[in-house]
Structures are given as structure tokens and as C-alpha cells.
LOZA-88530 format. One line per 10 residues: number of its first residue (from 1); their letters; for each residue x, y, z of C-alpha. Coordinates in steps of 0.05 Angstrom, whole numbers, always signed. Each point is the difference from the previous one (the first is absolute). Layout:
<nodes>
NUM	a	X,Y,Z | ...
</nodes>
This chain:
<nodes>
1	xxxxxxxxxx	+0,+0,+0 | +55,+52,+21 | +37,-21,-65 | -57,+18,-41 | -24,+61,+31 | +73,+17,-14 | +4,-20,-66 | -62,+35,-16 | +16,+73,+25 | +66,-7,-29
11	xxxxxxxxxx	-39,-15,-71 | -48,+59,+9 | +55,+45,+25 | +44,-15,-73 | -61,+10,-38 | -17,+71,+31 | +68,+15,-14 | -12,-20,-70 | -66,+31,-4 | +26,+64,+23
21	xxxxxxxxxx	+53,+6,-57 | -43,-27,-70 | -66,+14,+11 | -45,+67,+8 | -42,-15,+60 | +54,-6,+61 | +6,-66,+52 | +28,+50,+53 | -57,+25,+44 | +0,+82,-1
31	xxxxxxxxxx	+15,+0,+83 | +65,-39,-13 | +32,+74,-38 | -31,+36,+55 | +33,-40,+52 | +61,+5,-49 | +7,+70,-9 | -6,+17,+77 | +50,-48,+11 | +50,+39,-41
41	xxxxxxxxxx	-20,+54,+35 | +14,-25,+59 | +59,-24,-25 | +23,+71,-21 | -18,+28,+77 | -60,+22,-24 | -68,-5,+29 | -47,-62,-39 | -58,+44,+7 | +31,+40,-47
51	xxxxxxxxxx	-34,-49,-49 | -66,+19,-14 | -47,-62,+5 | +46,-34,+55 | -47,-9,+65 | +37,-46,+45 | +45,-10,+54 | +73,+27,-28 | +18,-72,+39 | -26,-32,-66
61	xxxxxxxxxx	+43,+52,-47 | +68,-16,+49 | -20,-77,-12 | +14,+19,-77 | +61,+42,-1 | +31,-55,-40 | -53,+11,-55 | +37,+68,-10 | +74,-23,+8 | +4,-27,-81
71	xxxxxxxxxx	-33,-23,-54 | +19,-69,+21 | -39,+7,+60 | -68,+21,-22 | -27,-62,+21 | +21,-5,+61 | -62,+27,+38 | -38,-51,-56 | +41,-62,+27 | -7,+31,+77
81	xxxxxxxxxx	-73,+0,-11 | +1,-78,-27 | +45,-19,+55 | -49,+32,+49 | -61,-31,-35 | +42,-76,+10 | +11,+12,+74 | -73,+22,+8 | -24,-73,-34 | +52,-29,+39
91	xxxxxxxxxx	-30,+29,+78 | -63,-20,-24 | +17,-66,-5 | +40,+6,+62 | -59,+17,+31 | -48,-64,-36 | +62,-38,+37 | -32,+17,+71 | -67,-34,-23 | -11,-64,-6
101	xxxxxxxxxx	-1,-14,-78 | +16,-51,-41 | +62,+8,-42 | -48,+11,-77 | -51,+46,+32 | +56,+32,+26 | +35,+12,-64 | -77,+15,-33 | -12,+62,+48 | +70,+36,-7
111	xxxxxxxxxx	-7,-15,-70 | -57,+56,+1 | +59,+41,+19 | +65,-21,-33 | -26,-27,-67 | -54,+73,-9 | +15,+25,-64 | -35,+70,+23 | +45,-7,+59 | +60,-10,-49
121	xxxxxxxxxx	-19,+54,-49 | -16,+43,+54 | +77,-6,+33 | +40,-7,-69 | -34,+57,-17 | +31,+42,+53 | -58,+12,+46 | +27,+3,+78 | -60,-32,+27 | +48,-58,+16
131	xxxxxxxxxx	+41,+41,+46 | -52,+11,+47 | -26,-69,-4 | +58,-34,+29 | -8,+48,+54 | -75,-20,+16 | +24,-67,-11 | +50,+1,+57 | -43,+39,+47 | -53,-53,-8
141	xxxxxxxxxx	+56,-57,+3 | +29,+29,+69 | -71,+15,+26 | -24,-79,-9 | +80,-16,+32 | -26,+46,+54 | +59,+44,-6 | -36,+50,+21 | +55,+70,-5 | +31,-24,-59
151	xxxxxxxxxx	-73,-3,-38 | -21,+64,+23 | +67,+29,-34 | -13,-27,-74 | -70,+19,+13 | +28,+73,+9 | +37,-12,-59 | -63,-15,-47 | -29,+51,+31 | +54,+49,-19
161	xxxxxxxxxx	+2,-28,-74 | -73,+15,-15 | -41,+15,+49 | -67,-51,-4 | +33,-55,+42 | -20,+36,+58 | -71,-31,-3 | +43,-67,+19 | +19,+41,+80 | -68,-12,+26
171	xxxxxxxxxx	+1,-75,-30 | +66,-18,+30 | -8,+37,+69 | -77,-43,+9 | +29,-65,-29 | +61,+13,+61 | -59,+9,+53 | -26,-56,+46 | -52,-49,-18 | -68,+31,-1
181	xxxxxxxxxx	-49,-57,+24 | -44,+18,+60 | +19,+82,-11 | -53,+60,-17 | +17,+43,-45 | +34,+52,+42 | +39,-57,+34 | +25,-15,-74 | +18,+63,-10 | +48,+12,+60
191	xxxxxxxxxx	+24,-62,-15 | +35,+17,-59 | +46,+54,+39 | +53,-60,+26 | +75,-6,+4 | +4,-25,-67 | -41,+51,-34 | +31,+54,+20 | +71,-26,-10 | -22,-10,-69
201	xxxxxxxxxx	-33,+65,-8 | +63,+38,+35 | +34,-36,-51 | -35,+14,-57 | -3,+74,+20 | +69,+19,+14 | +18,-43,-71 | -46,+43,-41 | +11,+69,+39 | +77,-2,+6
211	xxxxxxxxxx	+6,-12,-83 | -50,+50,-20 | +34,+41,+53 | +67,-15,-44 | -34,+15,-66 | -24,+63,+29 | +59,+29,+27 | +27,-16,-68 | -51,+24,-48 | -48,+42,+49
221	xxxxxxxxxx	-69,+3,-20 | +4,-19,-62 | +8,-75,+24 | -58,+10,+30 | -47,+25,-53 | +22,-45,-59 | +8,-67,+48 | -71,+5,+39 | -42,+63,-14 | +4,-9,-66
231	xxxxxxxxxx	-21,-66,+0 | -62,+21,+47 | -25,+46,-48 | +15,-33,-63 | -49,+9,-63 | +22,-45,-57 | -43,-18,-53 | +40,-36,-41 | +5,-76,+2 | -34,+0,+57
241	xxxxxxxxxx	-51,-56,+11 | -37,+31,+64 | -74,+13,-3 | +16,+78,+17 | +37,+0,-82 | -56,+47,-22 | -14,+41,+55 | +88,+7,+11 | +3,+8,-75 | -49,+62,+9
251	xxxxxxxxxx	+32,+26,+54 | +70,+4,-39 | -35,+38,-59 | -25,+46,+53 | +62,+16,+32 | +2,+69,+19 | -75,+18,+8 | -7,-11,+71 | -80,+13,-3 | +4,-52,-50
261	xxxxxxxxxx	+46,-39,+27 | -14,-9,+66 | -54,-51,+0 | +52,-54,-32 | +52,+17,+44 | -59,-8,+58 | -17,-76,-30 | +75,-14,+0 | +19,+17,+71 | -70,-38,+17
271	xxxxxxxxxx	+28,-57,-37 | +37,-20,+58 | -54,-10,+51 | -25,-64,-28 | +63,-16,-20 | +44,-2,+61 | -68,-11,+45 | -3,-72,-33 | +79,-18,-10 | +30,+32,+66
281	xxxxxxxxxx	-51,+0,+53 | -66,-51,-16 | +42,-59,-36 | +62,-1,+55 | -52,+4,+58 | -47,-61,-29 | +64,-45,-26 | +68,+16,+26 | -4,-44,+59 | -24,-57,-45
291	xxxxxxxxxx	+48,+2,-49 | +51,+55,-17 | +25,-18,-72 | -77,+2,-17 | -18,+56,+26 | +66,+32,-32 | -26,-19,-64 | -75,+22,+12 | +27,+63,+25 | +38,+9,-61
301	xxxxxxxxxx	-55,-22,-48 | -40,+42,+32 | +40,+60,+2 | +21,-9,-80 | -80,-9,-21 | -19,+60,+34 | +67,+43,-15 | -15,+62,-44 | +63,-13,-49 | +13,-77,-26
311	xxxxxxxxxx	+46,-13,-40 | +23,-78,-12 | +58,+8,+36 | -51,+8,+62 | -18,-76,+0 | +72,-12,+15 | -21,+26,+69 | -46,-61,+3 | +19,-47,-34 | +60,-22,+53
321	xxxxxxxxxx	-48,-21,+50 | -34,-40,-51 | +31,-65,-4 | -3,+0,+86 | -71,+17,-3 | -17,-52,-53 | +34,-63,+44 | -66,-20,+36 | -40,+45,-44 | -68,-40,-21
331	xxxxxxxxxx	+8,+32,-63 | +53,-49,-23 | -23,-52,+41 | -71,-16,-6 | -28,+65,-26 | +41,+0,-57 | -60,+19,-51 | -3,+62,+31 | +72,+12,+7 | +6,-6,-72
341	xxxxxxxxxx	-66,+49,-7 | +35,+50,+44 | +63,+2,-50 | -40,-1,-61 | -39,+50,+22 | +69,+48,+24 | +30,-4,-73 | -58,+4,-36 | -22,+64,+38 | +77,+21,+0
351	xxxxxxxxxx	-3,-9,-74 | -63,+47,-19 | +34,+55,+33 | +68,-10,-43 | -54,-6,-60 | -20,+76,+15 | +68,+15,+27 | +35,-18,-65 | -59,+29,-49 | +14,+69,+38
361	xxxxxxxxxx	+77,-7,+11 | +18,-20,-71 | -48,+13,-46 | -24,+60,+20 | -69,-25,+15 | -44,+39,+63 | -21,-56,+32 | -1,+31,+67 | -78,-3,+1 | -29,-46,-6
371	xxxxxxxxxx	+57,-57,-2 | +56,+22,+50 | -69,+17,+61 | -28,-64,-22 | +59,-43,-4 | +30,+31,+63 | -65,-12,+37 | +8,-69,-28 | +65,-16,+34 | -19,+41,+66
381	xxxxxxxxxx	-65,-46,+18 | +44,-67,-35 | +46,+18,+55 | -47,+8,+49 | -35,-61,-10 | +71,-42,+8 | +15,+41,+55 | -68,-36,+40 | +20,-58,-28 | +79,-3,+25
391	x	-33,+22,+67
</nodes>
């Protein structure tokens, strides 16, 4: 399996490279010459900021100073970014090892993982999602180990990478708290505050405060607005699969009439109630204690469906608590009718919005109504409905 899943990125990484020197339409994804260029500026003692577009952590552009160093080393961040995506496969099935499986459904589950040709497009690419999912990766692998400090320090990490791993604090700190049978509700409550909660939120907290407190002192508050404000307020209608498209679309052409304007900006900051009331409060509070890789990956599920920007890179998020989830999952046991239903269903709604998406993106076609509200609404209530079932 590992031999393959090398094999196979190594395959996909040549033919980008290919790609990206005969044909029109480029293998590279756009973010890998944004991460790229603020690299070199880094590299040149420059602020990254100083690339438009970059809105991340300048950790991510130090990662890739070698990008800038030659032509030779273009790649590297490419290759980092494989090599990340590898070690993420490979904690997932270090963490299938603490179950009891058998050896084939085993090798089955991480296959989801290592053998993903969205997974492998997505890293060869040169997305960075694979960065931060070793990190969640060995903040969940330390939390189920019970090493309690050292978790709550790659959970800071994430954290400081992009900030939506954050909805994972209240998970960890209720899965850390005593068992709940014979408690009320306020008893359940106090009894998440414990020794090993808060040495795992302490930890967690001084990891994420004293590197943006680096970053900061470094690049003032600049780091601050294109790492997380940014990213708070974000409009971006473009390839973006979330059910607020139109409405964020809108908003964009409207940019700079505020009586106009307003009312989008209004549904976008209200986009987070339902959002982050379902992923980080009601889904930790019914689940954590039950199971913490599940409700990791209803959190995240949740969180993604009800996000207002999705791009695919987004069901990276997700899709590394899958093969966990799935190992005594019904729906590959003895639901599997309705498994398969549920993925139909996911590509084939996926696939009306690239319909639209590609109509309007390359041959000039408005298809924003009604295809891209339609289609969009499509794949919101798809998700939806496999959300209830997962739960």
C-alpha cells in the first residue's frame, strides 16, 4: 500500500510537471505561485504580505524559502507538500493500528486516504492543505495516546496554520473529562474543567499565542489581518461551491455601496451562527464522549457543508477522519445500499455545480441563475442529508 501511494504521487507529480511545460491549461494550482512568490520575498527580507493574494501564516512562506533559492528548487514546496500528504496516510493508519482490525480492512480504510486521487491531485498540485493535516493528525494521535501537553501543542499549531481547527478545543477538552453516567447536565458541565483539560488547553493556548505573538512582532498587524480577519470576512465567489455563491457573488459586485451592500455582508457574518452552533458547540456536546474521531469528522462535515466559501480543497478537511469513521460504520457493513446512495448522491450533486461552474468559467455562459442557486442548493441539502446519515 505505502509503495503504491508512493508510486502514484510520484506519477502525478512528473505529469504536472509535464503538464505545466506543453500544454495551455496549467497542472500547478494558482496558490502554489502565491506561496512561491512570498517565499522569495521572504527570502529577500521582505515581508510575504507584500504579495497581494497571500492570506496565511508567513510560517507557510518560511516553510518555502527553498522554492525561491533556484530554478532547481521550484518544487520543493510541491514534493514538501507530497511528503506531508504520505505522513498524514501513514498516522492514519497508525491510528487504525490502535483498533482492532483485521490486516485487509485495514489496508481498505487508509486506502480512502493514501490511494485518493483528489487527495493526490490536490497535494502534487501544490495545495498546503497537507501541512496542516499532519498536524491535526498528530494532535489526534497524542490525544488517543493520552499525551495530553504534547496534543494540545500541535493542536496550537493547526490552529495557527488556519484557524478552523479550533472547533476540535471543545471536542478534545469533553472527550478528556470524566465519564458522564449518573450526572445532570450542570454536573457534566463542571466536569469537563479537570487536570487534563486544562493542561491541554494551557497547552494549546500558549502554542498558538506565543507564534502568532512571533509573527506579530515580525510583521505587526499585517499578520494579523491577512492570516485570520481576512479569512473571517472573506467574500469569494469564485469556485466556490457554498450555498451563499449567489448572494457572495452579489455582494462582490456591490462592493463599495454600503446601503447596497450591507445586507450581504449582514447574511455573511450570520453565516456563522448555524455554522459553528452545529460543528463547535451542539455536535462535540452530543458525541465527543462517545467517540472522538467521529465526532472530529461530524464536526468537520458539518463545518465544511455549512461554510460560506468551498472550494474542493475543503473536503481535504474531512476526508482524514473518513477512513476512522467508516471502521464500524453500518454503511460499509450492512447498510451498504445506502452508503453507496450517499456517494452517488455527493458526486452527482458535486458534478451539476462544475456543470454551471464550467459553462460560466469557460465559455462565457451566465449561469449564475438559475444553475449555479440551483446546483449549489443541490449540494447544500445532499450534504445535509449525509450529514444525518453519518450521525
Amino acid at each position: 500500500l505505502i509503495v503504491a501511494s508512493i508510486l502514484l504521487r510520484i506519477g502525478f507529480f512528473l505529469f504536472g510537471l509535464y503538464q505545466d511545460a506543453t500544454m495551455d491549461v496549467k497542472y500547478t494550482d494558482i496558490d502554489y505561485l502565491v506561496f512561491s512568490d512570498a517565499a522569495k520575498y521572504v527570502y529577500n527580507g521582505k515581508s510575504p504580505y507584500v504579495r497581494e493574494t497571500y492570506r496565511y501564516t508567513p510560517l507557510l512562506a518560511w516553510m518555502l524559502v527553498p522554492n525561491a533559492m533556484s530554478d532547481m528548487s521550484y518544487s520543493f514546496g510541491k514534493v514538501l507538500f507530497v511528503i506531508s500528504d504520505l505522513i498524514t496516510g501513514l498516522l492514519i493508519l497508525k491510528i487504525l493500528d490502535l483498533i482492532q482490525l483485521s490486516q485487509i480492512k485495514k489496508t481498505i480504510l487508509a486506502s480512502i486516504w493514501l490511494l485518493n486521487p483528489m487527495v493526490i491531485t490536490i497535494s502534487t498540485r501544490g495545495s498546503s492543505e497537507s501541512v496542516l493535516t499532519v498536524f491535526i493528525m498528530i494532535f489526534v494521535y497524542l490525544l488517543i495516546k493520552k499525551q495530553v501537553a504534547l496534543s494540545g501543542i500541535f493542536a496550537g499549531l493547526a490552529v495557527h496554520l488556519k484557524i478552523y481547527p479550533i472547533i476540535y478545543i471543545p471536542t478534545a477538552i469533553i472527550y478528556l473529562s470524566a465519564p458522564s453516567t449518573n450526572m445532570n447536565f450542570i454536573q457534566q458541565i463542571i466536569s469537563f474543567i479537570n487536570k487534563k483539560s486544562i493542561i491541554f488547553t494551557v497547552c494549546s493556548g500558549v502554542s498558538f499565542v506565543s507564534l502568532g505573538a512571533i509573527m506579530y512582532q515580525i510583521y505587526g498587524q499585517e499578520f494579523l489581518e491577512h492570516s485570520y480577519i481576512y479569512h473571517l470576512s472573506r467574500l469569494d465567489h469564485r469556485h466556490n461551491f457554498s450555498v451563499y455563491n449567489i448572494s457572495l457573488y452579489f455582494a462582490s459586485a456591490l462592493e463599495g455601496s454600503s446601503a447596497l451592500g450591507k445586507p450581504s455582508l449582514d447574511l455573511a457574518s450570520l453565516a456563522f451562527i448555524p455554522q459553528l452552533s452545529i460543528s463547535a458547540i451542539i455536535i462535540p456536546l452530543l458525541f465527543a464522549k462517545k467517540s472522538l474521531i467521529n465526532t472530529l469528522f461530524l464536526q468537520t462535515f458539518a463545518f465544511v457543508t455549512f461554510n460560506k466559501v468551498m472550494t474542493s480543497q475543503y473536503f481535504i478537511w474531512f476526508l482524514i477522519f473518513l477512513p476512522i469513521y467508516l471502521r464500524n460504520s453500518s454503511l460499509i457493513n450492512t447498510n451498504k445500499v445506502q452508503g453507496a446512495f450517499c456517494l452517488i448522491l455527493w458526486i452527482i450533486s458535486q458534478g451539476s455545480w462544475l456543470f454551471f461552474a464550467y459553462k460560466l468559467e469557460f465559455l462565457g455562459e451566465s449561469t449564475f441563475y438559475p444553475g449555479l442557486l440551483l446546483s449549489a442548493s443541490f449540494f447544500f441539502l445532499s450534504n445535509i442529508y449525509i450529514l444525518g446519515v453519518f450521525i
